[in-house]
N, C-alpha and C positions, 0 to 999 in steps of 0.2 A: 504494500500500500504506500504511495506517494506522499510525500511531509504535508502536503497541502491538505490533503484530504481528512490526515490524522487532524491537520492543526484544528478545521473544521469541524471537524467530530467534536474536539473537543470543547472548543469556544462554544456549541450549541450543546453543550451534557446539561448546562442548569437550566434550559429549556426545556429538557426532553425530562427533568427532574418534575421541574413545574407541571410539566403540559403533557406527560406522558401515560399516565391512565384515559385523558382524554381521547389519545391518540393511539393509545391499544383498543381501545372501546370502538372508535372508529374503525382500526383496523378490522376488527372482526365482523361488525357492521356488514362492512364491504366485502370480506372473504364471503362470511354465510350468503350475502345475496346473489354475488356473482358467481360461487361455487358450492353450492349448495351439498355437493358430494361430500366436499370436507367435512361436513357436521359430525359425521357420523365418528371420525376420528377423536373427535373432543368430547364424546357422550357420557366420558367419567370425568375433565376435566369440572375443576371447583368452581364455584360462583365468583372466587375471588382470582380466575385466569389469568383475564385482562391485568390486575396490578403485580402479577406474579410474573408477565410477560414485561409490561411498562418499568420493572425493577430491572429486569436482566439486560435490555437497552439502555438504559442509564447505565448500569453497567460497566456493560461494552464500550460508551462513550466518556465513561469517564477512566477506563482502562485502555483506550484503544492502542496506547502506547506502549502497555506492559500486559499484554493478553497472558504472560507468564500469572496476571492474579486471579485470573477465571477459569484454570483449569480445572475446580473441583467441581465449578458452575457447569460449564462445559461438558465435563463426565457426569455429571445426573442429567443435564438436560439430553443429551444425546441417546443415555441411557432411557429415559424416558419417551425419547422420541421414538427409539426401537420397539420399545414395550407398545408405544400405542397403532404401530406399523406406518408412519410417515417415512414418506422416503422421497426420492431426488427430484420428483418434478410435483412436489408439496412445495418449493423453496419457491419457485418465480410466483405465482400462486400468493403465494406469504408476502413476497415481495413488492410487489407490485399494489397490493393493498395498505402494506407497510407507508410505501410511499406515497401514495396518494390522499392515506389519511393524515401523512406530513405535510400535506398540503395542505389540506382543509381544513385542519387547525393552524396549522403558525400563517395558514394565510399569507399577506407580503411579507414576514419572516423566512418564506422558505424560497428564498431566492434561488438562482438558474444553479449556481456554486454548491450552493446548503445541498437543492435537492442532489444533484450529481456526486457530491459527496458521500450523502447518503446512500444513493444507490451504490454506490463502488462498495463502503463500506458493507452492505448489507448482503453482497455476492460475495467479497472476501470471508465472512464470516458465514455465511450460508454453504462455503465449499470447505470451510474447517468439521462443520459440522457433518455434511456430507461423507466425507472422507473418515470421520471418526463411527458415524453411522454404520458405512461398508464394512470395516472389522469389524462394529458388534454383530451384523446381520451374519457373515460369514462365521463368525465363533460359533452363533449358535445351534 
């Protein structure tokens, strides 16, 4: 990932701190209606998802620098992601709602940069998880 991209990540984490239930809420919003398939992987997921999702993005953004402190995040979530059988083309899917409800909340905050950030951001971390997914899938 490109210094630019981190520096933005980072500069926007107290944003995503502020405004980021709003913007998992969103996200999911827009997943269910657009992909309606997906539901059915979330059907044990908790009422409290969305802030348990909006925590892991802060996160990420305010570690984007030292991914070294989210490896134990990383390993349950991945772990988690196998148990519920998400897999590799769940990410654009995710993604693409991700980002469009960074739109719709930060509004003019989410400038051509922020968002492009964001997306880069959100594939480099969507292909860690990917990649960490394949060996659980194939262990099991």
């Amino acid at each position: 990932m490109d210094k630019q991209t981190i520096s933005i990540i980072k500069a926007t984490a107290p944003i995503l701190k502020s405004k980021g239930e709003e913007i998992t809420t969103q996200m999911y919003f827009l997943l269910f209606n657009r992909y309606p398939e997906v539901k059915e992987l979330f059907k044990n997921a908790g009422k409290d998802q969305y802030k348990k999702l909006a925590n892991a993005v802060y996160a990420y953004a305010a570690n984007i620098d030292k991914l070294e402190n989210l490896e134990k995040s990383i390993a349950t979530i991945t772990s988690k992601h196998v148990e519920t059988n998400i897999k590799p083309e769940h990410y654009p899917l995710v993604g693409e709602c991700l980002i469009q409800a960074i739109k719709d909340v930060l509004k003019d905050d989410a400038t051509k940069e922020v968002i492009d950030a964001w997306s880069n951001a959100y594939t480099f971390l969507a292909d860690v998880f990917i990649a960490k997914e394949k060996g659980l899938y194939e262990a099991k």
